[in-house]
N, C-alpha and C positions, 0 to 999 in steps of 0.2 A: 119803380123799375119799369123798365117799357116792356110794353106787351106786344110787340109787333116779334112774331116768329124769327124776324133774323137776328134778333138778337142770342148771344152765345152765352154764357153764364163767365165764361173765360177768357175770350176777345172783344166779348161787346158789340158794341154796334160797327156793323164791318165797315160802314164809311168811313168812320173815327179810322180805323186801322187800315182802310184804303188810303189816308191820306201820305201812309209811311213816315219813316225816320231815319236817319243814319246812325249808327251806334259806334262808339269809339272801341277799340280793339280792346283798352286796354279795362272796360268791363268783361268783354268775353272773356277774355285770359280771369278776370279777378273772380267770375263766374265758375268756369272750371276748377281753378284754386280751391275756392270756395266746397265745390261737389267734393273736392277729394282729401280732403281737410276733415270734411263733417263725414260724409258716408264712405271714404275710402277710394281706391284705386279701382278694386273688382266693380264697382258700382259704376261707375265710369263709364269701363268698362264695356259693360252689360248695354248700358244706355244708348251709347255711341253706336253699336251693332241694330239700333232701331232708328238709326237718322238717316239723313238723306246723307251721300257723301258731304257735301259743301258742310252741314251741320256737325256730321263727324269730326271735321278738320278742326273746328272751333275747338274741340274738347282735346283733342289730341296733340294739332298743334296749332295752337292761337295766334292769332294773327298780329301784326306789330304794334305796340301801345298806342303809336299816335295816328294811326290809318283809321277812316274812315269805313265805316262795312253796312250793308244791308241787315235792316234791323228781324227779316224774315227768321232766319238759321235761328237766330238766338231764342225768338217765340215759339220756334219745332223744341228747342231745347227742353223748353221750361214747359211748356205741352207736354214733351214725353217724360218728364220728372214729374206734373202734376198727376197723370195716369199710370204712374209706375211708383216710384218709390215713394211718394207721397197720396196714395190711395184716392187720389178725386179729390182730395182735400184743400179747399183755394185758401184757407188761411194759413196752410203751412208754408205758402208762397210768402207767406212778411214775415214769420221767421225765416225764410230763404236769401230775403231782402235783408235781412240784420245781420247775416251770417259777411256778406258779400260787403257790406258797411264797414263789418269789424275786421274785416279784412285791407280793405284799402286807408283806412281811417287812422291803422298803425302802423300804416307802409307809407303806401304813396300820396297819398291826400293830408298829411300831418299840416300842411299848411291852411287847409281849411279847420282845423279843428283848434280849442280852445274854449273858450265860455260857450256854453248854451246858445246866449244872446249873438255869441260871434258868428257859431256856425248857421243862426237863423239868417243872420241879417249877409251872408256871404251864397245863400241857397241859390242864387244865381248862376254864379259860378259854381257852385259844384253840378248842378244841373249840366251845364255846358261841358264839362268834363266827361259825361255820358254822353249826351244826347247833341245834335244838331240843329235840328230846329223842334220849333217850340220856343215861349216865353216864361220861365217860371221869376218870380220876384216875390216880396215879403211886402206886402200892405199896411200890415201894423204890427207892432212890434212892443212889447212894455219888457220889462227887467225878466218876465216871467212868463211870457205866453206870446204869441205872433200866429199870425194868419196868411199864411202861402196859398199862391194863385197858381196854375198853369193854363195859359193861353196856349194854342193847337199844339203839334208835336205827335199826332198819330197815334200813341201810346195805346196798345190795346187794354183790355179793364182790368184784367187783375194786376197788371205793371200800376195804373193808378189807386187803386183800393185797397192791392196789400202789400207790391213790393215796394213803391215809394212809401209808404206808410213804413213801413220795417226796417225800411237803409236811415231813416230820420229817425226815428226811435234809438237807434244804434248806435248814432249819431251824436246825439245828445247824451244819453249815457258814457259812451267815450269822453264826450267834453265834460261830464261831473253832476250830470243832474242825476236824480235817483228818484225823483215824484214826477213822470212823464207819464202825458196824455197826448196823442197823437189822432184827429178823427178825422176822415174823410169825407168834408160836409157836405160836397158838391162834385156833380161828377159830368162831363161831357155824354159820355155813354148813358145817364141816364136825363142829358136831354137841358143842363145846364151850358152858359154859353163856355166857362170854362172850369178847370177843376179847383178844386180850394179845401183846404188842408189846415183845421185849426190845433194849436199844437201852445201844448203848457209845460213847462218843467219844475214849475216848484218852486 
């Protein structure tokens, strides 16, 4: 892990998160779903009376599925969920990531989903469904295991450590696997050229 003071435990290294991202609407909307799904309405709630307005909006009223938004609100969001209903706790951010997975995964994204092997070797696209820029792709791939890359895309460090870690996990469970292993091998924030993500189902 770097030892240079600006790094955050939560965002990373702020160049990485200088570089920004656009984020599609329709994760914020699957986000909020998500909050009020698992922790309720009152929780919501609660939350959105500590955001900035604009972040407010996100939770109250989301923006339209196929619009394009600043990826900032949505990091205040999961900010003030990680120091609130989730006590500091940055792992609870990949089951937050799995929640928001199993969410889209039996709704709107059913076209990505399918074998294991399907949804690995499709991680492209489902990347580009969130996110705008960045390269994520699959390197190698056997009946049972595959190795995913992300080249830039901004992403601050707990979105690469445990929330994409969490939305794949969910992921593959969805599609039928029941012996997943998901690790996070490499990470920008700590100083590799890109992140990389090995991942086994069994």
């Amino acid at each position: 892990m770097p030892t240079t003071a600006a790094f955050a435990p939560f965002l990373g290294d702020p160049r990485i998160v200088g570089e920004g991202n656009l984020v599609k609407g329709t994760l914020i909307s699957s986000r909020a779903q998500a909050m009020r799904q698992s922790y309720g309405a009152r929780v919501v709630a609660d939350l959105s009376r500590k955001l900035s307005p604009q972040a407010a909006r996100h939770l109250t009223d989301p923006p339209l599925h196929s619009s394009w938004n600043d990826l900032a609100p949505l990091i205040e969001i999961d900010c003030a969920l990680l120091n609130g209903l989730f006590g500091g706790r940055l792992e609870r951010m990949r089951h937050f990531g799995a929640e928001v997975a199993r969410n889209d995964l039996t709704t709107v994204y059913k076209t990505v989903s399918g074998s294991p092997s399907l949804l690995v070797k499709r991680i492209r696209l489902v990347y580009k469904m969130y996110f705008k820029y960045g390269d994520m792709s699959v390197t190698t791939v056997s009946d049972v295991s595959g190795t995913v890359t992300l080249s830039g895309g901004g992403l601050p460090f707990y979105m690469c450590s445990q929330g994409i870690s969490g939305w794949i996990e969910a992921g593959l469970q969805l599609s039928g696997s029941r012996r997943i292993a998901v690790d996070h091998t490499a990470c920008r924030h700590h100083g590799a050229p890109r992140c990389t993500w090995s991942i086994g189902w069994g």
